[in-house]
C-alpha positions in Angstrom: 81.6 -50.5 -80.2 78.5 -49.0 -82.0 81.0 -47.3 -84.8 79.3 -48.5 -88.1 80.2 -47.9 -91.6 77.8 -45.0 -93.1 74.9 -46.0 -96.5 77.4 -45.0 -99.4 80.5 -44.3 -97.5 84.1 -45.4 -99.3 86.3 -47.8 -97.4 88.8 -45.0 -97.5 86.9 -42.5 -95.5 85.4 -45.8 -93.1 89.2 -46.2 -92.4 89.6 -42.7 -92.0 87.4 -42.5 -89.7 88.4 -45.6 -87.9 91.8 -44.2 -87.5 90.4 -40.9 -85.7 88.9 -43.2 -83.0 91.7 -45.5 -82.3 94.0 -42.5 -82.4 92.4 -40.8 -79.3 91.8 -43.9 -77.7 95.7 -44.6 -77.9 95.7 -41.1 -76.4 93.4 -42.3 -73.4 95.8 -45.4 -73.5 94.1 -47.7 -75.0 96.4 -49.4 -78.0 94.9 -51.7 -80.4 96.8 -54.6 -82.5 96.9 -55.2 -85.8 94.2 -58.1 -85.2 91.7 -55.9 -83.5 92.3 -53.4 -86.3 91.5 -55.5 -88.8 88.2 -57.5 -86.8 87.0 -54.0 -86.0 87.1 -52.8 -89.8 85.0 -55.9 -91.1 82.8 -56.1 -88.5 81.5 -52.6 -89.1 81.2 -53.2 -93.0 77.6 -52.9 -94.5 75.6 -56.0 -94.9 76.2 -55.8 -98.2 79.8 -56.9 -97.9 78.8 -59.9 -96.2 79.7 -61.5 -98.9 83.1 -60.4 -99.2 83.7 -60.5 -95.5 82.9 -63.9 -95.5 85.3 -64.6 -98.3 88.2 -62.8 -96.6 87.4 -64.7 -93.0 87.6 -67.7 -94.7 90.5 -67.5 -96.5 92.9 -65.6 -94.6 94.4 -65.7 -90.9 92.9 -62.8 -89.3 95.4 -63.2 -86.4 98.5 -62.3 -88.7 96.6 -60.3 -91.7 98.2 -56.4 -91.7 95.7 -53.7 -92.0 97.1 -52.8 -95.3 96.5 -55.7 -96.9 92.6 -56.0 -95.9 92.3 -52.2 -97.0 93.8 -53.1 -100.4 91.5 -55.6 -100.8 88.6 -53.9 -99.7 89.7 -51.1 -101.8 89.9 -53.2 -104.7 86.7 -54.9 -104.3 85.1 -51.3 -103.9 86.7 -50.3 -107.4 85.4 -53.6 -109.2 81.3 -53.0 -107.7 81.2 -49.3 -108.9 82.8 -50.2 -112.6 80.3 -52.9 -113.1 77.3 -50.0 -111.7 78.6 -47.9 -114.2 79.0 -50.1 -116.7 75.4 -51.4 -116.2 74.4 -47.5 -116.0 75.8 -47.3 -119.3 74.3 -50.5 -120.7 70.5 -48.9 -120.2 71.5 -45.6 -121.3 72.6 -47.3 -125.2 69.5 -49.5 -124.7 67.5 -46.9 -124.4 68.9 -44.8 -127.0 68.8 -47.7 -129.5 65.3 -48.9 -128.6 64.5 -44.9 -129.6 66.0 -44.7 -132.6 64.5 -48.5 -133.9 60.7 -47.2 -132.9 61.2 -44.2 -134.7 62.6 -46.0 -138.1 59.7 -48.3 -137.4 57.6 -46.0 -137.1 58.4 -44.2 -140.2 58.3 -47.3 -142.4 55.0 -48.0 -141.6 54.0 -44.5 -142.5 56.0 -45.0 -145.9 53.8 -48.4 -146.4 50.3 -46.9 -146.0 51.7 -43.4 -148.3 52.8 -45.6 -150.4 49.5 -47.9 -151.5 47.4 -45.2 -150.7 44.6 -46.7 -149.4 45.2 -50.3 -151.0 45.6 -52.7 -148.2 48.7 -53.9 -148.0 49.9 -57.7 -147.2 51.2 -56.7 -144.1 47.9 -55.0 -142.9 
């Protein structure tokens, strides 16, 4: 009851883990349904599935939904949030690289400008 997913744990190794459990339960003889599966796996998600969870709940019948299906789903979901972190990542990482490069040509004009009228004051001083 208190199994939870981990911070920065993949759906993957949260299913993994989800399987050890419900595999030595079964052993105990406890056996678990496809439903209970699939409750048990979004309701130890991260609160920042919520979203996701929500969407799922509201759009499919838990009762019937296989396992597989919610894990490929999940899975696929997981896939889309770390392409768009990366592709932010990557987004500040040209940013920064292009702000570097523009201070430094801007930097270098202005030194051109005052070599340049040597002491004259220039119209854009």
């Amino acid at each position: 009851e208190l199994f939870k997913m981990q911070p920065n744990e993949s759906i993957k190794n949260l299913y993994n883990r989800l399987l050890d459990i419900t595999n030595g339960l079964l052993g105990l003889g406890k056996v678990f349904g496809q439903d209970e599966l699939v409750r048990k796996l979004l309701g130890c998600l991260n609160d920042e599935w919520e979203p996701k969870v929500t969407a799922i709940e509201e759009s499919k019948d838990l009762k019937t939904m296989e396992i597989e299906e919610l894990l490929g789903s999940l899975m696929t979901h997981e896939e889309e949030v770390s392409s768009e972190e990366e592709l932010e990542e990557e987004d500040y990482v040209l940013f920064a690289k292009r702000f570097t490069k523009f201070a430094k040509m801007n930097k270098a004009r202005r030194f051109q400008k005052r070599n340049f009228n040597k002491g004259e004051g220039s119209k854009m001083d």
